[in-house]
N, C-alpha and C positions, 0 to 999 in steps of 0.2 A: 388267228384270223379275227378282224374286227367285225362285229354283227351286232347292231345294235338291239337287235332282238334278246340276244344274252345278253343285255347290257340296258336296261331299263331306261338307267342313268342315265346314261348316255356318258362316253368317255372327255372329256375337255380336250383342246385340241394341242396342246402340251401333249397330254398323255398320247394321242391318237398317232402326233407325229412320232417320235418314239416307238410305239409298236409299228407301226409302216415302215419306217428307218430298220426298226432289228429284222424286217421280213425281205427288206435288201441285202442286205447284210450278209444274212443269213443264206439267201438263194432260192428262199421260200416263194411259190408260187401267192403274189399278191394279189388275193379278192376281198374287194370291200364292197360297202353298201354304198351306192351313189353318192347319199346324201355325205358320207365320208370323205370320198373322192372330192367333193363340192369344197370341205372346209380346209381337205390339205391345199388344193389349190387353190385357195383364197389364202391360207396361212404366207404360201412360198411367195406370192404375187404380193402378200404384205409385207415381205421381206424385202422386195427386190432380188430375193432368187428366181431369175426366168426361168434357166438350166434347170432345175429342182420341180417347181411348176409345169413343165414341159415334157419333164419324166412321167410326173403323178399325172399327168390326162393319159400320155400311151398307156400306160398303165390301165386306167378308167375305161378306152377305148379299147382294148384286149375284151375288160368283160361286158360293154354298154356298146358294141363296134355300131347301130344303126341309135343311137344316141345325138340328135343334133346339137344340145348341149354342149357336150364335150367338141367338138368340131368347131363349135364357135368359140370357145372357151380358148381353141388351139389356133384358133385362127387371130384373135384380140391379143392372144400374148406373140405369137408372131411378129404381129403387127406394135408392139412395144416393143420390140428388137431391128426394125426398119427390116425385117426381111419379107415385102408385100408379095412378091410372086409365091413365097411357099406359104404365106397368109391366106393367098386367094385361092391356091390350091387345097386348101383346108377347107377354107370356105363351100368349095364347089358340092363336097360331101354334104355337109350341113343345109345346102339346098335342095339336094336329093329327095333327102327327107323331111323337111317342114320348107318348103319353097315359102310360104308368106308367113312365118315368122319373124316378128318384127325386130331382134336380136337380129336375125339373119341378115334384112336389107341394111340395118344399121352399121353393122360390122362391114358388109359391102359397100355402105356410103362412106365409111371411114379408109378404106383402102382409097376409094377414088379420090377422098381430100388429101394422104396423103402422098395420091401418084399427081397430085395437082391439077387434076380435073375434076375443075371446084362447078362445071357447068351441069356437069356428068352428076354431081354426087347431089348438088342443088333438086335437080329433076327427079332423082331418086329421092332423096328426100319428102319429094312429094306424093312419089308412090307409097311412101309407111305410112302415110297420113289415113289410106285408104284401108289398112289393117290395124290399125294403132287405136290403144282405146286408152282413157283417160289419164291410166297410170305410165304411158306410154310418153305423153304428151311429152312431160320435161326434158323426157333424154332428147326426143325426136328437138323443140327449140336450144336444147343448151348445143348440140350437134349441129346446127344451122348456125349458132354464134359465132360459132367456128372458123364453122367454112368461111363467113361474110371477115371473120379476124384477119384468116389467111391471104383474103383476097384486099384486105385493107381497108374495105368497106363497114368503117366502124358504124357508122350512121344503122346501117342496117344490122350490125349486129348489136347494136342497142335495143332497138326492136324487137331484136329475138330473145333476148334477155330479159324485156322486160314481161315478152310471153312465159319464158320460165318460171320468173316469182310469181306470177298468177296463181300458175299451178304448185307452187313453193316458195311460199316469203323467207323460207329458213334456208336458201338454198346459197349457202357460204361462197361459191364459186362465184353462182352467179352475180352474186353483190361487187365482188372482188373484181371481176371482167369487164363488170356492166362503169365502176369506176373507172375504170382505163379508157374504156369509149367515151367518158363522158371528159375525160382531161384532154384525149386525142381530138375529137370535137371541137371540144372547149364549147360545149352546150350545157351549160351549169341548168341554166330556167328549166331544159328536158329534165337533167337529173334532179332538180326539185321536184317539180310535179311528180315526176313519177315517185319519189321515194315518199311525197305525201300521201300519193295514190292507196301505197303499199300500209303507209302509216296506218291512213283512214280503216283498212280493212285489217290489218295486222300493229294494233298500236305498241306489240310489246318486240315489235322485232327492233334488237338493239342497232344488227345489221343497215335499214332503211334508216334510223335516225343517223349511224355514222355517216353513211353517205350522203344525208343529207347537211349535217354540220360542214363535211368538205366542200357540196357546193357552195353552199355560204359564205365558207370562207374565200374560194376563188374569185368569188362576185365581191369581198372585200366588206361584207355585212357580217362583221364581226362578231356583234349581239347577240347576231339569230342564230350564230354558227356556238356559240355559249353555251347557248339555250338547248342546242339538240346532243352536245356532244354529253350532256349532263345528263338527257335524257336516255342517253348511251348507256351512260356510267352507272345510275339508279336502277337502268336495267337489267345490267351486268358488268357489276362491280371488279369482275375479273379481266375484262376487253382491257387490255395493254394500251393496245395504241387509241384508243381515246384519250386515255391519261396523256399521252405526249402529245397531239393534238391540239386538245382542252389548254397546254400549259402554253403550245407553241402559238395558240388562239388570243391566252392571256398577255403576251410580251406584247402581240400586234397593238391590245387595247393598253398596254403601259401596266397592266392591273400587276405590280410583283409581289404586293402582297399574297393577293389570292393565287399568283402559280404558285409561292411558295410554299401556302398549303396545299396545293394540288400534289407538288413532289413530296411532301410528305408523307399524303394519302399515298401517291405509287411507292414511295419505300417503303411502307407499311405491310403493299402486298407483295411486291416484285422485290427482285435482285436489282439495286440501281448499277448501272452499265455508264461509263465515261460522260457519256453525254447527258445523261439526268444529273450528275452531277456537273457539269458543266450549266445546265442550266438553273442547278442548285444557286450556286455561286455568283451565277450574271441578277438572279433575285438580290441579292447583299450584295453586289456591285452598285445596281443599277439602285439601290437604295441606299449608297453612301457608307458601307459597311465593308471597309474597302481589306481589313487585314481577315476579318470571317469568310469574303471573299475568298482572297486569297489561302488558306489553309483549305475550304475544299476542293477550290483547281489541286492544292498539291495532293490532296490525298487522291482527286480521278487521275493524278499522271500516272500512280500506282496502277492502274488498269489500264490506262491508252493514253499513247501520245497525241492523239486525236489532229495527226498532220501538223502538229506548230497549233493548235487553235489554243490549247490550255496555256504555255507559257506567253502564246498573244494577251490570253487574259488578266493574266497576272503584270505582263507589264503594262498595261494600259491603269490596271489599281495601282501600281506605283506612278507609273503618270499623272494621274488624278491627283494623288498627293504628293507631286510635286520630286519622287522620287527621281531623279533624271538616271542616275548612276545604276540602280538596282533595277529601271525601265529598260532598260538598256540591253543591261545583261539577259533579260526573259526573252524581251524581243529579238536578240541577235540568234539565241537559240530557239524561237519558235522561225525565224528566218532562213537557219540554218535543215531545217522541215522541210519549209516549203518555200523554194523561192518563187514562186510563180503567184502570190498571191499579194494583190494590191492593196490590201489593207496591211499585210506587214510591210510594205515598204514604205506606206503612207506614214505609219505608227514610228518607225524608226526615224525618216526623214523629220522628224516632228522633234522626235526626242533632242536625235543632233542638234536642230537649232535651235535648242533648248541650251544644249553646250557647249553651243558655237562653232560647233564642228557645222559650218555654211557650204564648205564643198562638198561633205559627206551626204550632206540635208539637199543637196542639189540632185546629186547623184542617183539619190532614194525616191525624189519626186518624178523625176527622166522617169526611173524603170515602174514605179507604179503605172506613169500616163502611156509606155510601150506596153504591158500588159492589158492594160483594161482601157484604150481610149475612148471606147463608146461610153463609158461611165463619166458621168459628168460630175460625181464627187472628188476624181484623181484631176481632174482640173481644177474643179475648185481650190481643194488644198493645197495644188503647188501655188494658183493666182495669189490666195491668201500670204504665201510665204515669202511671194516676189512682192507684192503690197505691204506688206512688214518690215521687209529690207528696202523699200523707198527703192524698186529694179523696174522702174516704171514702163522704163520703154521695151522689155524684155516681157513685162507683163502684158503690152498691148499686142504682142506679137503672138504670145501663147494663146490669148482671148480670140485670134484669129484660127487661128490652129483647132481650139476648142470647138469653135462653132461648124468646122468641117464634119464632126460626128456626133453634135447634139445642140437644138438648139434651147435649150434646157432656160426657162426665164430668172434661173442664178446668175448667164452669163452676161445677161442684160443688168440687172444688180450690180454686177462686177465690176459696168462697164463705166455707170454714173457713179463708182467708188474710185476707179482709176482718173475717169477726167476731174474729177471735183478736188483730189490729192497732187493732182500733176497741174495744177492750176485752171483748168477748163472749166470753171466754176459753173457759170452761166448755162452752157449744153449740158452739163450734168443737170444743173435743175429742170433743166427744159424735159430731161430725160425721166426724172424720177417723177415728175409731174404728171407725166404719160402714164408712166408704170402704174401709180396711185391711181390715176383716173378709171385706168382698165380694171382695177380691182385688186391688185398686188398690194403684201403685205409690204411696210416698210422694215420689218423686225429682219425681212431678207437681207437687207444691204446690211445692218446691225452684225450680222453674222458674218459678212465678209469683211469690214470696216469695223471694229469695233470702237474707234474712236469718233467716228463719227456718230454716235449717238447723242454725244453732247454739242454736237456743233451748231451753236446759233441759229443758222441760216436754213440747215436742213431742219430742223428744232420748228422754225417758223412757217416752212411750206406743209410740212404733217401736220401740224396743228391749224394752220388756215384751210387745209386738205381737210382734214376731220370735220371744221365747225361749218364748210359748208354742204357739207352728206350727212 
């Protein structure tokens, strides 16, 4: 029999399960001391044994039977099994005897959120308020976030959560949930302030600075999103996904020096997974290092094909240098991954007209612009291809097309590149004239023409453009 009274110690709960288990077993009449009862079923419920859990309170409830503890105990694991009528049946006992216990109403409010009466468990909600004392507080707001999730009412359940960390800036959930409301929203400036709030009063919680680095970054203030995820990191040098954040933070600012020490720091502490080395890689990509590149795309294939994205990477470093043949071959097999992705078709149609395969390169542009025509880059790169082949009039047809689901000021670009090439000299200038005057860069048409950047005449309106602003 376990008694902790002969047992000073106190037994660990290894050992405790063990002797409870041999008194099954065995047929022996099991009596324990509550607080025993307490850790087996916290053990079995940290297992994910419900079955086991569910044994050890009958059990508990044989020798504790006017116990509200245990009743509620049988009635929350219940209710992790979706069986709410014999939950609430459990329940009923537990009210018998501590009617305002606040475990009680709570585990009542949570039957009602799960029978979906979110009106019901709301209003009860506000009956615990009336027996709930401080320690009480977070469960009663984090069980309100809930409900307000359930019913879709992120707004409000932002609010509830932000009463949580009040009462617990450390509380992992809530940071975690109070994110999701804040992406669902899409109220970044709430999620600032309020994680400054939290700052102000808790400056070491790593948690407030991460979620404050993500709103920053959704708002596109890259600097300040630098700034916090580091403050993340100095925090707690262990937090994972900061590190991928911080690095995904550094590609937006171009910086690949410094992700590249960032992923070193994460090899350092962490297991790199496919994709840290994927990002390894596109560091010495995007830095002209294009065969160091490619050896550590080959070494993350070893770990994951990552959908067609690694061999896309690799043939794009043969691209780069010009590889057409060896481009080729990566791209058809990251294509063969994934055909639904408009950058491999983009990448391939590219290659082809690289080797003259023009119907092959036709073909790859079509299914990029059928996958993705809201993108106004798979327009782009096919106009670019049909202006390369002098397919003029097939270009102004597509430029129409395009404008149907974007009206993206590339295609205006496009447009003073198409008349000015097909002879329509004069409306082209009239065009680009505008475009300059509203504030657009000229480096745009550059990118889609690149021959006309030497061209006299365009040469002369940028530069008369220039010297009179």
């Amino acid at each position: 029999m376990y008694d902790y009274n002969d047992n000073p110690e106190g037994l660990n709960v290894n050992e405790l399960v063990l002797q409870y288990e041999g008194m099954l077993a065995s047929g022996n009449t099991v009596f324990l001391d509550s607080d025993a009862f307490q850790d087996l079923i916290d053990y079995y419920e940290e297992q994910f044994e419900y079955p086991k859990a569910l044994q050890a309170i009958e059990h508990a409830l044989v020798n504790y039977p006017f116990s509200a503890v245990f009743h509620i105990r049988k009635a929350q694991l219940l209710l992790e099994e979706d069986r709410i009528d014999d939950a609430n049946s459990a329940l009923n006992f537990a009210k018998l005897y501590e009617p305002t216990n606040v475990d009680v109403i709570l585990t009542e409010v949570e039957i009602l959120h799960q029978s979906l009466d979110f009106d019901a468990a709301l209003n009860m909600l506000d009956n615990a308020l009336d027996f709930a004392d401080k320690n009480d507080l977070e469960d009663v707001y984090m069980l309100e976030a809930s409900i307000h999730e359930s019913r879709e009412d992120y707004e409000a359940s932002f609010k509830s959560l932000v009463k949580v960390l009040r009462y617990n800036p450390n509380n992992e959930m809530a940071y975690s949930r109070l994110w999701m409301c804040m992406e669902l929203t899409e109220n970044y400036e709430a999620g600032i302030n309020t994680s400054l709030e939290i700052i102000d009063r808790e400056p070491y919680s790593y948690w407030a600075w991460y979620n404050l680095g993500h709103a920053y970054t959704h708002l596109g203030l890259y600097e300040k999103a630098l700034e916090a995820y580091d403050y993340t990191i100095v925090i707690n040098e262990h937090f994972e996904f900061a590190y991928r954040d911080v690095i995904a933070c550094l590609f937006r600012l171009e910086n690949f020096e410094l992700a590249k020490r960032y992923v070193e720091d994460y090899k350092a502490i962490f297991e790199a997974d496919a994709e840290v080395m994927l990002w390894e890689g596109e560091c010495y990509e995007y830095s002209g290092e294009f065969e160091k590149a490619r050896k550590i795309y080959a070494e993350a294939l070893k770990r994951d094909q990552m959908d067609g994205r690694l061999h896309y990477r690799i043939g794009v470093c043969y691209a780069s240098e010009e590889k057409w043949k060896a481009a080729l071959k990566a791209l058809e097999s990251a294509y063969r991954q994934n055909k639904e992705s408009e950058e491999f078709c983009i990448a391939l149609a590219e290659v082809y007209n690289q080797l003259d395969e023009t119907e092959l390169a036709y073909t790859f542009y079509k299914k990029a612009i059928i996958i993705a025509p809201e993108e106004p880059i798979t327009w782009i790169s096919y106009l670019e291809f049909l202006i390369d082949n002098e397919d003029y009039e097939v270009a102004f047809e597509t430029l129409e097309d395009a404008r149907k689901y974007s009206n993206d000021i590339l295609f205006d670009f496009c447009e003073v590149a198409l008349n000015y090439l097909n002879g329509h000299r004069q409306e082209a200038k009239i065009q680009l004239i505008l475009l300059l005057e509203d504030g657009h860069n000229a480096s745009k048409l550059f990118e889609i023409a690149p021959e006309l950047e030497e061209d006299a005449e365009i040469k002369k309106i940028i530069f008369s453009f220039s010297n009179n602003n």
